[in-house]
C-alpha positions in Angstrom: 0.0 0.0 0.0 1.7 2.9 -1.2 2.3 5.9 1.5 3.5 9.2 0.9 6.3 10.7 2.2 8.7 13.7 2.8 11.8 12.8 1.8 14.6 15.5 1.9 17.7 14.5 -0.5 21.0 16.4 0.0 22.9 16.9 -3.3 20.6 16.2 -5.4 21.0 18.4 -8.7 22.7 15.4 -9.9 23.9 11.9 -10.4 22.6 9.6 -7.2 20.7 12.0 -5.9 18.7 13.6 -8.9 17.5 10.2 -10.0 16.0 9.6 -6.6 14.8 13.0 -6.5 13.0 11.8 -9.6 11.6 8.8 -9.2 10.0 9.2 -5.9 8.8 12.5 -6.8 7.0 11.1 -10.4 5.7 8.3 -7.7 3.6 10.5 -5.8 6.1 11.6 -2.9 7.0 14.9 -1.9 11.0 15.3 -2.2 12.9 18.4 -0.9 15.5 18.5 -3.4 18.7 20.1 -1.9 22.0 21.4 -3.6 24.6 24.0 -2.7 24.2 25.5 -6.3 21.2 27.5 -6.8 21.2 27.9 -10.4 21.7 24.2 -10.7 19.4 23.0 -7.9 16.4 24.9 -9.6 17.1 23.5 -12.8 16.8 20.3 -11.5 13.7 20.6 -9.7 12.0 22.5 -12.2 12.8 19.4 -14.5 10.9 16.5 -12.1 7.5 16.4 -12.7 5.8 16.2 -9.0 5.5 17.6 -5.8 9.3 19.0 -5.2 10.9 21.5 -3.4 14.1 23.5 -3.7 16.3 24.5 -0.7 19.8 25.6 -1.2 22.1 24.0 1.2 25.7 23.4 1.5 26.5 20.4 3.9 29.7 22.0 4.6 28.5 25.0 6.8 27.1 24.7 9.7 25.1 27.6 9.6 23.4 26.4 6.4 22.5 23.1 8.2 21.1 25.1 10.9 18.7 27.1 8.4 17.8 23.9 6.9 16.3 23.2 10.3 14.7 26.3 10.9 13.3 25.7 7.4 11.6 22.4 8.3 10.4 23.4 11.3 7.9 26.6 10.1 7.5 24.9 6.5 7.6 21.3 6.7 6.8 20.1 9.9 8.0 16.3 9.4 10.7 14.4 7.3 10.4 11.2 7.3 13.0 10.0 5.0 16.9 11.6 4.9 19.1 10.6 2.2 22.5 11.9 3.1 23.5 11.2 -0.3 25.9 14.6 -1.0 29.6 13.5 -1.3 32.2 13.6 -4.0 35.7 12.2 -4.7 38.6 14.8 -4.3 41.8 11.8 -4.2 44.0 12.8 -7.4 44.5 9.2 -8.7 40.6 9.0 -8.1 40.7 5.0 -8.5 44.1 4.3 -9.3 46.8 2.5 -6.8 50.0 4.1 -6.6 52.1 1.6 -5.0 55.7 4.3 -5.0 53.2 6.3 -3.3 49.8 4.7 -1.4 49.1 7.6 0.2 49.5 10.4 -2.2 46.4 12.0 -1.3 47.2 15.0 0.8 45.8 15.7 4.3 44.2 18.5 3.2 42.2 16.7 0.7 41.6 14.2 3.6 39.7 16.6 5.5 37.9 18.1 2.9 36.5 14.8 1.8 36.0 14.3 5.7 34.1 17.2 5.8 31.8 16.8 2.9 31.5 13.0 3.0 30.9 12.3 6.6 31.1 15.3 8.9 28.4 17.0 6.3 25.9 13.9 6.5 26.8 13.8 10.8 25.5 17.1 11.1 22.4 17.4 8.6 21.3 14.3 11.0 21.8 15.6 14.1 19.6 19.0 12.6 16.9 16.9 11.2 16.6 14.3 13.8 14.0 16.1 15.5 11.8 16.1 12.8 12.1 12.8 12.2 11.1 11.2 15.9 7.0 12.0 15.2 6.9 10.1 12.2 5.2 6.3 11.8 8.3 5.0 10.5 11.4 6.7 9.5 14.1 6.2 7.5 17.8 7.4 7.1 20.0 6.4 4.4 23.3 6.8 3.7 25.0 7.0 0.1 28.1 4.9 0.7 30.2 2.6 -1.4 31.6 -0.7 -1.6 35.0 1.1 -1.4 34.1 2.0 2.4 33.8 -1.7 2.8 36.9 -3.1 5.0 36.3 -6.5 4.0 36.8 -5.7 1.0 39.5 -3.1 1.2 41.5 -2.1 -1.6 44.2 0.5 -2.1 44.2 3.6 -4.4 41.9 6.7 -3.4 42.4 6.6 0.8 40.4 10.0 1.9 36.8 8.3 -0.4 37.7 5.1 0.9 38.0 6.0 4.9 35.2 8.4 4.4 32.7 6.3 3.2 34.0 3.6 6.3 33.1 6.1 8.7 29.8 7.0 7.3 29.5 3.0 7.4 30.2 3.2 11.2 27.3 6.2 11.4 25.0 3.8 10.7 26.2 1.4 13.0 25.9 4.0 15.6 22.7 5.1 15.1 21.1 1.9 14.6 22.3 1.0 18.1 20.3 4.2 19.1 17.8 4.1 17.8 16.9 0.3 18.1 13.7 0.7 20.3 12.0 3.0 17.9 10.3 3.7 14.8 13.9 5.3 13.1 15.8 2.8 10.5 19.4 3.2 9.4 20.8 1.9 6.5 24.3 2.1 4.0 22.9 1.8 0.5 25.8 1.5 -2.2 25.0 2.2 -5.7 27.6 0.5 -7.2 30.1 1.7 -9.8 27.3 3.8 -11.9 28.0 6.2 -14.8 28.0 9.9 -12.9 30.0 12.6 -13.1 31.8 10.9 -9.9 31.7 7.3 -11.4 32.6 8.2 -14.6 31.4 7.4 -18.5 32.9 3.7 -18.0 31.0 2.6 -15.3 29.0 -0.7 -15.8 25.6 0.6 -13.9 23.1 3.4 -14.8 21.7 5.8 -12.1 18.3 3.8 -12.6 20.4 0.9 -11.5 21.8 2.6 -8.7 18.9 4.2 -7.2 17.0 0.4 -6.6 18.3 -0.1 -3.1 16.8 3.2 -2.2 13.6 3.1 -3.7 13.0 0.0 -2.1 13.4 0.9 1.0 11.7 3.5 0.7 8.3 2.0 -0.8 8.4 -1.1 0.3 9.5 -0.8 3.9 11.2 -3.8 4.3 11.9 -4.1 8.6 15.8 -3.8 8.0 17.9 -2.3 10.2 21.7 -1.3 10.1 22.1 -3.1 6.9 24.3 -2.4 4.1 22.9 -2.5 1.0 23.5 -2.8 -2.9 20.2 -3.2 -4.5 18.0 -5.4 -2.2 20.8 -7.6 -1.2 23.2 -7.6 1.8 26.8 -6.7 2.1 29.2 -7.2 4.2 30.5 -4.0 5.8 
């Protein structure tokens, strides 16, 4: 039985994010489509069909997050989906390995990715949260990527790869939260899909990459700290 909800999408004037935006939207639910470009963010909301909203926001600064907030509380009133979903890739080799030189990547683009990649989806949660606690059943999900997998660590492209492992252990952490209640926290990897991030020689499409999300979303499957590719289970 479909039920319509408020999702709120960060970076989403693209990639990932744009094809959620999307599809839920042209499904019937209402999507607050986020990006730290206005220009860009509005000329991808104004080409979903649906109930969408624009709100510029840039993870990054704090005080952004904080009028995000302020936003939802005299405008929206509940979310009851987040999809941290706004990251990007700054290593130079991107996915090369450089074995003369495994960590090339600088610190500084360490903490930038930090920032954007973990700290930015850390603090949009902690702002939306309350939002979130009123609904019947909530939902957080987290962009990641297999690369963020320690299992499966590789080497090439360290400040991605530990980034998306942290955001790996925010779920974790808020699964063990939130356990008692109505809130579900879930890593959903894409896979390797053709965006400006994943490149043109990437084997999946965005449709293909948006699957994991959509299902949870519609079909409210009772999973819980799970990482996801799809509808199937990795191993984080």
């Amino acid at each position: 039985m479909f039920r319509k909800k408020t999702v709120l999408i960060t970076g989403a004037n693209r990639g990932i994010g744009y094809e959620a935006a999307k599809e839920l939207a042209e499904s019937g639910h209402r999507v607050i489509l986020t990006a730290r470009n206005e220009e860009k963010g509005l000329k991808a909301k104004d080409s979903i069909k649906g109930d969408v909203i624009f709100y510029l926001l840039d993870v990054t600064q704090s005080e952004s997050i904080k009028h995000l907030a302020k936003f939802i509380e005299k405008d929206v009133g509940t979310i009851d989906v987040l999809i941290n979903n706004a990251g990007s890739l700054f290593d130079p080799k991107r996915f090369e390995v450089n074995p003369d030189n495994p960590l090339d990547t600088s610190v500084e683009v360490l903490n930038q990715t930090l920032q954007l990649n973990l700290v930015g989806a850390y603090n949009v949660t902690k702002h939306v949260l309350p939002f979130m606690n009123k609904t019947k059943r909530a939902d957080i999900i987290n962009v990641s990527s297999g690369m963020g997998a320690l299992r499966e660590m590789g080497g090439g492209t360290p400040a991605y790869r530990i980034s998306k492992t942290a955001l790996n252990a925010l779920t974790k952490i808020l699964t063990a939260e939130f356990k008692k209640t109505n809130l579900h926290v879930n890593s959903i990897c894409p896979g390797w899909v053709r965006t400006d991030l994943g490149g043109p020689e990437a084997i999946r499409s965005v449709e293909e990459g948006v699957v994991g999300i959509l299902w949870i979303i519609n079909d409210e499957p009772e999973v819980r700290g799970q990482f996801i590719r799809d509808k199937e289970f990795l191993e984080f």
